[in-house]
N, C-alpha and C positions, 0 to 999 in steps of 0.2 A: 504493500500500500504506500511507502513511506518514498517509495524508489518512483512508482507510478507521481504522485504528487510532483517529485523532485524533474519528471521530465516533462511532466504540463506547465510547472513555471518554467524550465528553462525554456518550453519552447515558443511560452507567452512572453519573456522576454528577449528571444531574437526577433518575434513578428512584431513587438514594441522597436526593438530598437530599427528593422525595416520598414516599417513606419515614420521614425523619427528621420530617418535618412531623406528617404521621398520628400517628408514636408520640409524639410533643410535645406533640401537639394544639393545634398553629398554625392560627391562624385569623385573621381579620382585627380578630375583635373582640379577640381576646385581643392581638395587637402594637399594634392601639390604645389598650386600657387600659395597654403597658407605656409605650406612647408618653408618653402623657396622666399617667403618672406620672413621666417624666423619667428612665424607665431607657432611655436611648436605645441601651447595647449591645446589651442584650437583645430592644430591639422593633427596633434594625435587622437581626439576624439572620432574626426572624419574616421581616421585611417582604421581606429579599433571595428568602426562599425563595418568600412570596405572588409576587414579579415573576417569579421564575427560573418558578413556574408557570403565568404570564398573569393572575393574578387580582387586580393590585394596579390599583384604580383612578386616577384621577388624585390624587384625595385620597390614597390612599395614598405613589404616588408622593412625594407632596412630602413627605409624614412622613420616608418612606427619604430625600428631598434633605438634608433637617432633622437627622436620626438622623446620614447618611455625616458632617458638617461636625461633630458634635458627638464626633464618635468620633474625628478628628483624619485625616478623609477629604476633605480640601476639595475638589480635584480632579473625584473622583469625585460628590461632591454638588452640584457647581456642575453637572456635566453629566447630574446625575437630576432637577436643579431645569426643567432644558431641555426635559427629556421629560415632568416632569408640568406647565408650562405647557400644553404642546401638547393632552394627554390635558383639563386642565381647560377650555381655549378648545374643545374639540369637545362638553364634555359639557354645558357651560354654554348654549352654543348652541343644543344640540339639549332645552333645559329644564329642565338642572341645579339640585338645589334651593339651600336655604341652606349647605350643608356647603361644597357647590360653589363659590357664591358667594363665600364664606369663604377659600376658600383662591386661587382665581384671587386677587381683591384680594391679597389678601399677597404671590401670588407677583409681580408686577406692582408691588411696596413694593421686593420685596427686589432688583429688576431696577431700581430706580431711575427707575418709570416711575409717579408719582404720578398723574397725569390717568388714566391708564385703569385703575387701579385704584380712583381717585374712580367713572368711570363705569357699572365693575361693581357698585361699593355701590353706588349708587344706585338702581341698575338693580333691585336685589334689595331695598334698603328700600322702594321704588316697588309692591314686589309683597307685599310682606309688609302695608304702609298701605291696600294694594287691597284685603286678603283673598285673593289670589288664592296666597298661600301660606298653612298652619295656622298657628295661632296659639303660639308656640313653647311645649313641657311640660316642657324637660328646664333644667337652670342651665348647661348646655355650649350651649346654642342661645341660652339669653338673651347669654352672653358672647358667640357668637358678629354678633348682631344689634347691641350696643354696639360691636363694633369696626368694623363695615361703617358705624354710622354715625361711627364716630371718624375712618374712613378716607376721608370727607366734609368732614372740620372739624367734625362738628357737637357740638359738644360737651356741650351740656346733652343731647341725647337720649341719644348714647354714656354719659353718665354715670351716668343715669337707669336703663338698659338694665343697665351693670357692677353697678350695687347690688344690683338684684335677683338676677344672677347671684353674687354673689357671698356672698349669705345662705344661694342654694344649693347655691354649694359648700362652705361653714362646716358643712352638712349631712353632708357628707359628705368628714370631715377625712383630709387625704392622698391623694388623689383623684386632683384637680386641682390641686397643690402651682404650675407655673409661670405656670397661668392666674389664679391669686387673687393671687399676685405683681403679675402686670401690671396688674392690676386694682388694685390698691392701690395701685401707683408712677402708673398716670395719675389716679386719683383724690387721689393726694397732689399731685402738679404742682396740678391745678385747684384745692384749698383752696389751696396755697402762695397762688398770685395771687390767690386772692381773703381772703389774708391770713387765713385758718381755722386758725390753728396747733394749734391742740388736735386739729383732724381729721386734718392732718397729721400730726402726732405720732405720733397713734392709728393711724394709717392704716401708718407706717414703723415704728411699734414691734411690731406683726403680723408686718412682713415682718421684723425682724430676730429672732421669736421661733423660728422655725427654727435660726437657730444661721448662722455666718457675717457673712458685712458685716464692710465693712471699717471701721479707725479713722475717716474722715473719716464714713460714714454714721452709725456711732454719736454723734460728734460734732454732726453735722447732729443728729438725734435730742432731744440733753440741749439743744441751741439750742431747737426745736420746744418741747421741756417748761418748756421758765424762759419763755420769751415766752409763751406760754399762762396763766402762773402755776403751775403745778404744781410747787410750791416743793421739795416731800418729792421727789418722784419725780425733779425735776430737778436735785437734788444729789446723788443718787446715782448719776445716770449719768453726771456729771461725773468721781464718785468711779470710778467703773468706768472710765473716761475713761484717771486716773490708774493706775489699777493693769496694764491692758491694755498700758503702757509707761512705767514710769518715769521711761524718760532724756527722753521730749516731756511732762511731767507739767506747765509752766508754767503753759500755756493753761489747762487744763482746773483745775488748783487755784485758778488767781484765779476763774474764774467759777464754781465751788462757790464760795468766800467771797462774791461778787458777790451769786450767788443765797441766802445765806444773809444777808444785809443788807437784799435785795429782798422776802423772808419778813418782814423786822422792820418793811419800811417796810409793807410788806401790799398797795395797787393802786398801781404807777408813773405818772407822770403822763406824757400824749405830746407836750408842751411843756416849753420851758426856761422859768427863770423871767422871761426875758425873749418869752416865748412865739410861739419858735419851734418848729415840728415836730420832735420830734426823731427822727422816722422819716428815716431818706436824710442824715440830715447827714454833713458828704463829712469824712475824717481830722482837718484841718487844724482846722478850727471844732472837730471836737469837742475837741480838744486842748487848744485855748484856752478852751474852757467849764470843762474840766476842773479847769486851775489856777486860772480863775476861783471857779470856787468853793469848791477848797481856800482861796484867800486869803479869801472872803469869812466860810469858817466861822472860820478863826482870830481873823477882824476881831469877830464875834461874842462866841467866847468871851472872847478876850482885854476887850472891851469889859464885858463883863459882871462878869470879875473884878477891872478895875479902875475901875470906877464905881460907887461906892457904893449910887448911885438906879437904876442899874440893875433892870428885872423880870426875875427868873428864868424865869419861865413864858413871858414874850415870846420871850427868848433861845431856851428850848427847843423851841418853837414856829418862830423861824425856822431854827434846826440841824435839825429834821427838814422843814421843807420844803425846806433845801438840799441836804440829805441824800437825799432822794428823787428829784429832779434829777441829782445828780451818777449815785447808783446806776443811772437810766436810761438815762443817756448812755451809764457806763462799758458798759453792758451791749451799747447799740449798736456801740460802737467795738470790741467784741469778737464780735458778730452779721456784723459784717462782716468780720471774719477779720484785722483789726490787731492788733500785737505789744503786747497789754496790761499784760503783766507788764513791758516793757523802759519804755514809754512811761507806767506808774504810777511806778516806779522812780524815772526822769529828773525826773519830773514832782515828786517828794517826795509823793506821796501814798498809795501802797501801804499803809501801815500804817492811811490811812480804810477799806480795803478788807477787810484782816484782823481788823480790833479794832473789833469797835460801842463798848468806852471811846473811842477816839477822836470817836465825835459827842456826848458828852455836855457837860453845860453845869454844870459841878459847882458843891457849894455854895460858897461864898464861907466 
């Protein structure tokens, strides 16, 4: 009797919940687009009900995996992740397209299983270089083909692939909000390494125009903007730096003054004047560079004000070439996340830091 009961409600509530469907107007496309837009409550409701009535394909499936974990379901999305492995190795198999493609690789990323989600991209870039798949129409198929080659190592094509995709979804703003994300954070790594800070910049200042990001991204950020030279733009984010916390304000107000020195001197040079790189130099040197050249500017002026035959224009000529050294170093040694403000302090030179009077070579 108790068994009998137990399968009239269940089956009172799938024809409730295929009722709720119809008058909702659930559909698959529609818990995609909610997916695709990172409302993951709302497209995992869709999607429970697409499964409860057999119609969630494997692709689906992993959406619900994706949607259960995001909703604070991990349990249950770890073991829907299970079932849409399965449903995508069947479908794939049997000539699953790109979509397919797409998501086995991923799922096979998130299983911790790089090689055979290498040899499903491949498998699928293999067929795409063939013709033997269409040539992709939409900016969600171009992203998808950049990540299957990403999920290769292959980088230059992945990257080639996200641009495109990613102009079409600027097309179409609010969309695809997590996929133009991901697309900007690996296209920002690749400029990082290949030292393109301006792209970078551009590339992380998109993603923090959303709203969010935390202090150190922003930071990261106003770094990107002064190594680029983007003088205006990157004292203000310094300034924002500052106001977003006042009591961590140190960091960020030396390097607004940094970068307002770095504006005066106008292009920093990437050598000391002893002409070492000053990219990578490790704490200790620069530290000693630093006083180095505080003594050397004082030896300057002082020389100049007490030598009669002294030229003023020599003088001021070498205070601003040491001036431009010192401002690049200082900027390294704060690029790489050393205690600037404590270490200018120690150092007696903080005040070259706040006050361009302090480089001048005054008249006699």
């Amino acid at each position: 009797m108790q068994n009998r009961c137990r399968a009239v409600v269940a089956a009172v509530l799938l024809l409730s919940a295929a009722v709720f469907a119809e008058d909702a107007g659930t559909s698959p496309e529609k818990a995609v687009a909610l997916y695709d837009a990172g409302r993951y409550a709302e497209a995992r409701s869709m999607l429970e009900l697409l499964d409860a009535e057999g119609k969630a394909s494997g692709a689906l499936l992993y959406r619900l995996a994706f949607a259960l974990k995001q909703t604070g379901a991990a349990g249950p999305g770890k073991a829907m992740e299970s079932r849409a492995l399965a449903a995508l190795e069947q479908e794939f198999a049997g000539g699953g397209g790109l979509e397919v493609a797409f998501y086995l690789s991923n799922t096979y990323i998130n299983r911790n299983d790089p090689d055979r989600s290498a040899q499903v991209a491949l498998e699928a870039t293999d067929r795409l270089e063939a013709d033997t798949w269409p040539a992709p129409q939409t900016a969600l198929d171009r992203f998808r083909i950049g990540k299957l080659y990403a999920d290769q190592g292959r980088e230059d094509e992945a990257a080639g692939w996200y641009r495109k995709a990613l102009a079409g979804f600027e097309e179409q703003a609010g969309r695809f909000p997590s996929y133009e994300k991901w697309i900007r954070s690996y296209l920002y790594k690749a400029a990082s390494d290949q030292r393109d800070w301006k792209t970078a910049g551009d590339l992380l200042r998109d993603n923090l125009k959303a709203g969010g990001g935390s202090r150190i991204d922003h930071d990261l950020l106003a770094v990107l903007l002064t190594r680029s030279g983007q003088w205006n733009e990157a004292e203000e984010a310094w300034r924002n730096l500052e106001r977003m916390d006042p009591a961590q304000a140190d960091r960020p107000r030396y390097c607004r003054q940094l970068t307002i020195r770095a504006r005066e001197v106008g292009t920093l040079p990437l050598e000391t004047l002893d002409g070492e790189p000053i990219a990578g130099l490790d704490k200790e040197r620069m530290e000693v560079i630093l006083k180095e050249l505080k003594n050397r500017l004082e030896a300057v002026q002082v020389g100049y004000e007490t030598n009669p035959e002294a030229d003023q224009e020599s003088a001021r000529k070498e205070s601003a070439k040491i001036k431009s050294v010192f401002v690049a170093v200082a900027l390294e040694y704060a690029y790489q996340g050393h205690p600037i403000r404590e270490t200018a302090f120690q150092g007696g030179y903080a005040p070259m830091i706040f006050h361009a009077s302090k480089w001048e070579v005054r008249d006699r």
